[in-house]
C-alpha positions in Angstrom: 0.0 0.0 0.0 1.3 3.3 -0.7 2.3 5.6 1.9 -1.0 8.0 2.7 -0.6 11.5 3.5 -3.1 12.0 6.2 -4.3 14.9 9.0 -3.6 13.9 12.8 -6.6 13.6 13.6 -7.2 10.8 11.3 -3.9 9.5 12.1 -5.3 9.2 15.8 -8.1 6.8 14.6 -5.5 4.1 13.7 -4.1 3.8 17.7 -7.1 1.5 18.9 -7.3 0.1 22.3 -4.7 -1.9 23.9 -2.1 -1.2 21.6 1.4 -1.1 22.2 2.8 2.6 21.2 6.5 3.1 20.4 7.4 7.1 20.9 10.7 7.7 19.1 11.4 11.3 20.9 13.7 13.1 23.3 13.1 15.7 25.8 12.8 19.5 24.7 10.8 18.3 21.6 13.4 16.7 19.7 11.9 14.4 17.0 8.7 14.5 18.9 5.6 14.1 17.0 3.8 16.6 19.0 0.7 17.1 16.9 -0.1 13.4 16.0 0.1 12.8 20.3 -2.0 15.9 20.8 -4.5 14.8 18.3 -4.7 11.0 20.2 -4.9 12.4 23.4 -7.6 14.5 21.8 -9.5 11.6 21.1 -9.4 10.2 24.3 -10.3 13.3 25.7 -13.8 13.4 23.8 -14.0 9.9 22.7 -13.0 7.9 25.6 -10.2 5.9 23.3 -8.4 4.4 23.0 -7.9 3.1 26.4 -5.6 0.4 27.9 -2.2 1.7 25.7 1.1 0.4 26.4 3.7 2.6 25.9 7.6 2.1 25.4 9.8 4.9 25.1 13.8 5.0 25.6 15.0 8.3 26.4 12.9 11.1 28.2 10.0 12.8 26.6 8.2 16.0 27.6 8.2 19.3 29.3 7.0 18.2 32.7 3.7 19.8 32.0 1.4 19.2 28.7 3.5 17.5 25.7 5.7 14.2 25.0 4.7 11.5 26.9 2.6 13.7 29.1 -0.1 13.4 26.2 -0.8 9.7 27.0 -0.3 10.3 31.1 -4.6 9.6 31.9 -5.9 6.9 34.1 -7.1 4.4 31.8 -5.9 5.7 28.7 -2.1 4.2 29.6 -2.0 0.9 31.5 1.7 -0.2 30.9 4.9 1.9 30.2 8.0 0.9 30.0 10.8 3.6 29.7 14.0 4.4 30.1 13.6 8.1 31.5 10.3 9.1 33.2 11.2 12.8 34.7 9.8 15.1 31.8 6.3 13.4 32.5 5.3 14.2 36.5 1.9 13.2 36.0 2.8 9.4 34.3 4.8 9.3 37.2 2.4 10.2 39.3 0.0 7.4 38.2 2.9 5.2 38.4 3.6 5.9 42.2 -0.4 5.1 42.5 -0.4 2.1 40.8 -3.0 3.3 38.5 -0.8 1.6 35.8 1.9 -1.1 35.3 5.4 0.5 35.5 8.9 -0.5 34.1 12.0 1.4 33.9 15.2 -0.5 31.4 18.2 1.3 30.6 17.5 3.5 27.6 20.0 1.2 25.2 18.6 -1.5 25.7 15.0 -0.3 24.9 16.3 1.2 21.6 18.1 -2.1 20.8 15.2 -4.0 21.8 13.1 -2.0 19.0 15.9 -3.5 16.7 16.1 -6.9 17.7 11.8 -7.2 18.1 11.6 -5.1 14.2 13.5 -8.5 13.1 11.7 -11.2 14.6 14.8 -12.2 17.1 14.6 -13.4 21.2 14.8 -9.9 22.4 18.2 -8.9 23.1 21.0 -10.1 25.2 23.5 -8.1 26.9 25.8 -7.5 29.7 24.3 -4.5 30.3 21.9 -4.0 33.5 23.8 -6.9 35.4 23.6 -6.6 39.3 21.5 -2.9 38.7 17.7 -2.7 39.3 17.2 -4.2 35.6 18.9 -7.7 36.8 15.8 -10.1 37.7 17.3 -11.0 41.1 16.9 -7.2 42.1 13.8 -5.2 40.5 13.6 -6.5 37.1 13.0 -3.2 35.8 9.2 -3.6 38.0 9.3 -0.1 39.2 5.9 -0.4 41.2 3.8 -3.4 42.5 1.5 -3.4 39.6 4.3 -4.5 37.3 4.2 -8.3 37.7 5.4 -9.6 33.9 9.2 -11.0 34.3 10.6 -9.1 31.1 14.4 -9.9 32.0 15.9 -12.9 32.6 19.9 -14.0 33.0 22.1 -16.0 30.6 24.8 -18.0 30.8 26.8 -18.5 28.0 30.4 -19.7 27.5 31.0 -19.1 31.2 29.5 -15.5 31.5 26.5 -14.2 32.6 24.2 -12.0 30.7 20.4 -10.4 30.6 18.2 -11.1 28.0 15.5 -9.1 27.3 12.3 -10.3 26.3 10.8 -9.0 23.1 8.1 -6.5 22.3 5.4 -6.5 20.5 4.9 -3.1 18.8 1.7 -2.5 17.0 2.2 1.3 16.6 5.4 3.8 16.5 5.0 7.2 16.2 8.0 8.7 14.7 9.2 12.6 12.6 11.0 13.4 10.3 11.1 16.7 8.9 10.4 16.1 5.2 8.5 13.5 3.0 9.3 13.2 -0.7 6.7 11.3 -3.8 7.6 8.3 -3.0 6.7 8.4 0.8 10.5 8.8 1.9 11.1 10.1 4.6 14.1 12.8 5.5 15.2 14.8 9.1 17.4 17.6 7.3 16.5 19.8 10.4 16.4 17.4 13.1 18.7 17.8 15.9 19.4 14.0 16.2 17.4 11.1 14.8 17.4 8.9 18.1 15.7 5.7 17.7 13.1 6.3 15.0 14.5 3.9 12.8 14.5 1.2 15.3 10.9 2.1 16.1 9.7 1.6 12.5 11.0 -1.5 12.4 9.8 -2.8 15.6 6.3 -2.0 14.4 6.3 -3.1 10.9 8.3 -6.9 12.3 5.5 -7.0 14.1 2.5 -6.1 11.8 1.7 -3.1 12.7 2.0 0.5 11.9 4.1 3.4 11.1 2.7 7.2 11.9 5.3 9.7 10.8 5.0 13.3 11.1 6.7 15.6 9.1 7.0 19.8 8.7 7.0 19.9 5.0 6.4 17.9 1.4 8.9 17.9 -1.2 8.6 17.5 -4.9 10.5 14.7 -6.1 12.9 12.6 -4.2 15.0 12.5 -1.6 18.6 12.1 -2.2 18.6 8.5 -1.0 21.8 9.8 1.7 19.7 12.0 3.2 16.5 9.3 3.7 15.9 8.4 7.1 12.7 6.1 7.1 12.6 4.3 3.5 8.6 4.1 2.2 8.4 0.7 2.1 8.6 1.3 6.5 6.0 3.9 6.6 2.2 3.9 6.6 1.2 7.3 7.2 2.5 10.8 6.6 0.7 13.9 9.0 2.2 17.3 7.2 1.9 19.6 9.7 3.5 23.1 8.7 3.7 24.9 12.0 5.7 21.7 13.5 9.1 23.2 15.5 12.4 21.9 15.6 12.5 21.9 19.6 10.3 23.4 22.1 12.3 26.4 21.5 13.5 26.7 18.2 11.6 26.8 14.7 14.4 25.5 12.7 18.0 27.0 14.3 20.2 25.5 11.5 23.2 25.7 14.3 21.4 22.1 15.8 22.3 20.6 12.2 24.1 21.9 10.2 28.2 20.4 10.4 29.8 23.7 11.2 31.7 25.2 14.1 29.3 27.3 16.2 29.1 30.4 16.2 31.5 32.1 18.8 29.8 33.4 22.0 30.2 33.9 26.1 29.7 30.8 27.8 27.3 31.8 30.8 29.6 31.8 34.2 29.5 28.6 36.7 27.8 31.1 39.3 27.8 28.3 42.5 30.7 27.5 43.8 29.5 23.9 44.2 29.1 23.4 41.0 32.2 25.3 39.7 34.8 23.5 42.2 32.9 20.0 40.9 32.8 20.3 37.5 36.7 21.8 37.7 38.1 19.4 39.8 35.9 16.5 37.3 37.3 18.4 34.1 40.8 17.3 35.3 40.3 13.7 34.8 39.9 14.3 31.2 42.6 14.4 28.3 43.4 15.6 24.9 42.1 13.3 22.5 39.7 11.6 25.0 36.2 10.5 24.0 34.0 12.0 26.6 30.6 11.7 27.7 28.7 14.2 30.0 25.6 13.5 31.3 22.4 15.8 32.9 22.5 18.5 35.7 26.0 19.3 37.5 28.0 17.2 35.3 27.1 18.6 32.2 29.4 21.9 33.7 32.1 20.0 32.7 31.7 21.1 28.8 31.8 25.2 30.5 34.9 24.3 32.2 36.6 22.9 29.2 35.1 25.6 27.3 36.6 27.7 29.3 40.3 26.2 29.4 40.2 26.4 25.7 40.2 22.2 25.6 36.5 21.3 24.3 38.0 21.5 21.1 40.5 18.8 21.9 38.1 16.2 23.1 35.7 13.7 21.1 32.0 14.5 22.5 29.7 11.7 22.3 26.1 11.8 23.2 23.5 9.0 23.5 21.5 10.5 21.1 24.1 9.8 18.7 25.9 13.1 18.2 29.5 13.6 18.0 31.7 17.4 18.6 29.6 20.6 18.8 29.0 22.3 21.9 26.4 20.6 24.1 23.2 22.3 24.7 22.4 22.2 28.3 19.1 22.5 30.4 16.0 21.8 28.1 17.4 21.3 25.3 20.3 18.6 26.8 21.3 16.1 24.1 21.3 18.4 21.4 24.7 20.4 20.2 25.8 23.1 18.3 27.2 23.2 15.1 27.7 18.7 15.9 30.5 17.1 13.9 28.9 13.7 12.9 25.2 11.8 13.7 24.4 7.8 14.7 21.0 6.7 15.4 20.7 6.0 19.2 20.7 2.6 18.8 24.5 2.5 16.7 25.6 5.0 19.1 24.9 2.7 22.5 26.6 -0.2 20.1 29.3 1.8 19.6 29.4 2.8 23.6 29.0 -1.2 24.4 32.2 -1.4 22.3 34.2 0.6 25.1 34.6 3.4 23.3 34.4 6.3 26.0 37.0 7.4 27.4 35.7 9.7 30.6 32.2 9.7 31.4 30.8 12.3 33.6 27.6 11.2 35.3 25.5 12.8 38.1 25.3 11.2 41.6 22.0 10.8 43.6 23.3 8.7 46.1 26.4 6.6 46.7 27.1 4.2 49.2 30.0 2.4 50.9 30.0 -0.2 48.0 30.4 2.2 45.6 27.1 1.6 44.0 25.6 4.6 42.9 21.5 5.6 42.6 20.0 8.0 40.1 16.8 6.0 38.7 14.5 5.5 42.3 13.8 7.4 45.1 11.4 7.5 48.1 9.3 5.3 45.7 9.3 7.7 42.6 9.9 6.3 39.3 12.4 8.2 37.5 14.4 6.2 35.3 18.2 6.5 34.2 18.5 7.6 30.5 21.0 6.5 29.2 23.2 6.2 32.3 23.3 2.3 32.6 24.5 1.7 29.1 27.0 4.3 29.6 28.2 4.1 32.7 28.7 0.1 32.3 31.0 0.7 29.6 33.0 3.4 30.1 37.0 3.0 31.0 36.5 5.7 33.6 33.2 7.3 35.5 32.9 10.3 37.0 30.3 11.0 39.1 29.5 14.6 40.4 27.4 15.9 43.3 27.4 17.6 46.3 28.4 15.9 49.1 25.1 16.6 50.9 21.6 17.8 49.6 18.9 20.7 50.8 20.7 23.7 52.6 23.8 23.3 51.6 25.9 26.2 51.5 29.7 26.7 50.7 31.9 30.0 49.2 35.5 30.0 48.5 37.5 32.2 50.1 41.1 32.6 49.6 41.5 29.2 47.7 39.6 27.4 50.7 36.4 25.8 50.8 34.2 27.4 53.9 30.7 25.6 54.4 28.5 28.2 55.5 25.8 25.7 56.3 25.7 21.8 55.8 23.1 20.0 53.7 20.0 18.6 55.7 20.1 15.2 53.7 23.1 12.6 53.4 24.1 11.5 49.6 26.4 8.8 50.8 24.8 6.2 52.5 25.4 2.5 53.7 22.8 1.7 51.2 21.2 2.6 48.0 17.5 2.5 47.7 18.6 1.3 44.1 21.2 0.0 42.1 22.0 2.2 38.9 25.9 1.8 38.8 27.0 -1.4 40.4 30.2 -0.8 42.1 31.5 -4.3 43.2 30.5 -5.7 39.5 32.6 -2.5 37.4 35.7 -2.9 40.6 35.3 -6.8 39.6 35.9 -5.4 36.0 38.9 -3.7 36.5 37.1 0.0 35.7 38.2 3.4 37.3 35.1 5.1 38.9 35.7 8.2 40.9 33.3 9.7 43.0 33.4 13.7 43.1 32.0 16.2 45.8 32.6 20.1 46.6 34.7 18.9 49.4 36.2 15.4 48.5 37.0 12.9 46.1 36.1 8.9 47.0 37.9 6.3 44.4 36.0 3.0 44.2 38.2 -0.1 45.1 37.6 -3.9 45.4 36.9 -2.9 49.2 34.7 -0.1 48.6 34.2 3.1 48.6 38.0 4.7 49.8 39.0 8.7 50.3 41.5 9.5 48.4 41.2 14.2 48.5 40.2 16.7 50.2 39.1 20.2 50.1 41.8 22.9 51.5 39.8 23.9 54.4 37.9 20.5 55.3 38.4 19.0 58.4 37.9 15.3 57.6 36.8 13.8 60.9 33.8 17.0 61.3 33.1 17.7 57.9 33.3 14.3 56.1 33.4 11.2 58.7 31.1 13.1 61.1 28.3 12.7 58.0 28.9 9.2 56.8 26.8 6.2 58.5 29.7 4.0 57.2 33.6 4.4 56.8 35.1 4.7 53.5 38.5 2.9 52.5 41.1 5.5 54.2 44.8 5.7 53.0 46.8 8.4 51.6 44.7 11.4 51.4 45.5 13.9 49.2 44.7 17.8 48.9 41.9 18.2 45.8 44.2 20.8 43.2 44.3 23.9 44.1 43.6 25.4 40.5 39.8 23.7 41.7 39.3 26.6 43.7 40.5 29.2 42.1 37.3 32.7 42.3 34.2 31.4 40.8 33.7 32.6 37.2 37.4 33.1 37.1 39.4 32.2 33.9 40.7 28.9 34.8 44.3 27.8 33.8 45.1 25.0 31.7 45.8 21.6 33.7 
């Protein structure tokens, strides 16, 4: 059948009730298909249908309030989701935590690969990744609330090793974009900031007879240099033109989120708290010329400033799970985009690619951390959140870096003649004897032989095969009151070194080279 060119809202008739929905789509409006979700939420909204979805999405999608995945977030409209990051939608998580639906949480690589691996008809996907985190069936699973019963992991052995395998999906819609469609029903994302997983989602519905919604900004006459074709026709079903569809949340079409030149030269906005200035400088040292480097959400992502700043981004190999290379990261709502990026993967190559040890220095965020050196972003006090990418990453990095304060609500430091001075201590511990949940297991990457430091406004903690161990500290810190006094455990102690003093140099002062 020939690809049809149809509105939303007729495109909304095709999801019918308990159907499985793949959302190819990251957070800030990348690739998301806003007007096709609007137009099925829509439906539900004055139809009552469809009801009883499943949805499966890998990275996060929203803007914590209205679009993205927030369009399916209504009790009875969504009865199973399984995704990899759940923050940009507080109202699915808010059904979640009440058990008004089935909730699953996997690492945001293997959901992409899993689109793969179901679009050909294979046994789901097997992998070393999630081993001994909340994904491995002898902790969570990847249940993330008591409503979520179904086993969808199980572990391997093969040749001696152990691995996860990853049961199949069965997809019977994806809803994908692209940003043009050409006569033949080809599909092209010119002015898409990355292309994620929309391949993978095509192919997961049509391997499993069902069908592909693509939206697109614009119609082209003729056809698509075949380079530049994302979804081929012979993967797509239906084509929603919708003229008034943006780039991002924030942008109509900024041609610096595509197009493969240097960005433009501008002022880098200051590191303003000294928190996250002396944590993303002191994290900025473990990275080298030449390195491939990763930087994930939040306090980590400073790291690109800092380098910025030195005058050695330039130097380093960015890589993003959305499958960018180079460019300068965007940061906030529009994280996992860049400016003016070198070189674009689908998600699902570019977590292949990571699996095959390629980076160097990851920089990762730090919820909580304890003796083990296990580390929690994905679950807390009950609340589903969900790690990204983090798992995938993390697992297979040579070196991870994990930034955070060293305690959270009320903390308050200043640097005052290269000294750290707490003016008042944080209300809530971030190093604990225990984790409520396993997102980087410590013992299993110590086991591996991989570097994983641990880095705070105050100290620096090195995993090792005993644990977590203190290896710096702050000019100005006493250890015993300002570190030991606030730990329910104690770490590893041997030499203990001051952190560099550069690290605390005036906060949005130039910084030297390392």
């Amino acid at each position: 059948m020939p690809v049809q060119i149809v509105s939303a809202d007729e495109a909304a008739q095709h999801v019918q009730d308990g159907h499985t929905v793949a959302l190819a789509a990251n957070g800030g409006g990348q690739l998301e298909p806003t007007a096709v979700i609007a137009a099925v939420e829509r439906r539900f909204r004055t139809a009552g249908t469809p009801r009883g979805l499943r949805l499966v999405h890998a990275l996060g999608v929203g803007d914590r309030d209205k679009r993205g995945v927030n369009g399916f977030a209504h009790e009875g409209m969504t009865t199973r989701v399984i995704g990899g990051h759940w923050t940009w939608s507080p109202a699915m998580m808010a059904l979640a935590a009440e058990n008004k639906l089935e909730a699953y949480v996997l690492p945001a690589g293997v959901i992409t690969h899993l689109f793969r691996e179901s679009g050909a008809r294979r046994p789901g996907y097997i992998t070393r990744t999630g081993l001994h985190t909340f994904a491995d069936p002898r902790n969570q699973g990847g249940r993330a609330n008591s409503s979520a019963r179904e086993e969808l992991v199980e572990v391997l052995e093969l040749d001696g090793q152990e691995y996860l395998r990853y049961r199949p999906l069965h997809v019977d819609i994806a809803l994908v974009r692209g940003t043009e469609v050409d006569e033949l029903g080809n599909i092209g994302a010119d002015a898409e900031p990355a292309i994620l997983d929309a391949l993978e989602a095509a192919q997961a519905a049509r391997g499993c007879g069902g069908t592909v919604i693509v939206q697109v900004k614009r119609r082209i006459a003729g056809r698509l240099d075949p380079r530049r074709v994302l979804l081929p026709a012979a993967l797509v079903d239906y084509v929603v033109v919708e003229p008034a569809q943006m780039q991002t949340y924030l942008t109509e079409e900024d041609p610096g989120l595509f197009h493969p030149v240097p960005a433009e030269e501008s002022v880098a906005e200051p590191i303003t708290d000294p928190i996250r200035a002396v944590v993303a400088r002191r994290a900025a040292l473990e990275v080298s010329a030449g390195d491939v480097l990763n930087l994930g959400f939040g306090m980590s992502a400073d790291v690109a400033k800092v380098l910025r700043e030195q005058g050695r981004l330039d130097t380093v190999q960015l890589a993003v799970e959305q499958g960018l290379y180079g460019g300068e990261p965007e940061l906030g709502d529009l994280f996992g985009m860049s400016r003016g990026p070198a070189a674009r993967v689908s998600s699902a190559v570019q977590f292949d690619i990571f699996a095959g040890g390629i980076i160097d220095v990851t920089c990762l965020g730090m919820a909580q951390v304890d003796a083990r050196g296990n580390v929690n972003v994905s679950s807390f006090g009950g609340k589903v959140m969900g790690p990204g990418g983090f798992v995938d990453i993390s697992q297979n990095a040579r070196t991870a870096v994990f930034c955070g304060a060293f305690r959270a609500k009320g903390l308050r430091v200043h640097v005052e003649d290269g000294r750290l001075v707490i003016d008042s201590e944080g209300a809530v511990a971030k190093f604990v004897p225990e984790v409520e949940q396993v997102t980087y297991a410590g013992p299993f990457a110590a086991g591996e032989g991989r570097r994983a430091l641990y880095v705070t406004e105050r100290c620096v903690f090195e995993l090792t095969p005993a644990g977590l161990a203190l290896t710096e500290v702050a000019p100005g810190i006493d250890v015993e009151r300002d570190i030991l006094a606030h730990l329910d455990f104690r770490p590893v102690i041997g030499e203990i070194r001051p952190m560099a003093a550069e690290v605390f140099a005036p906060v949005a002062a130039t910084l030297p080279l390392p």
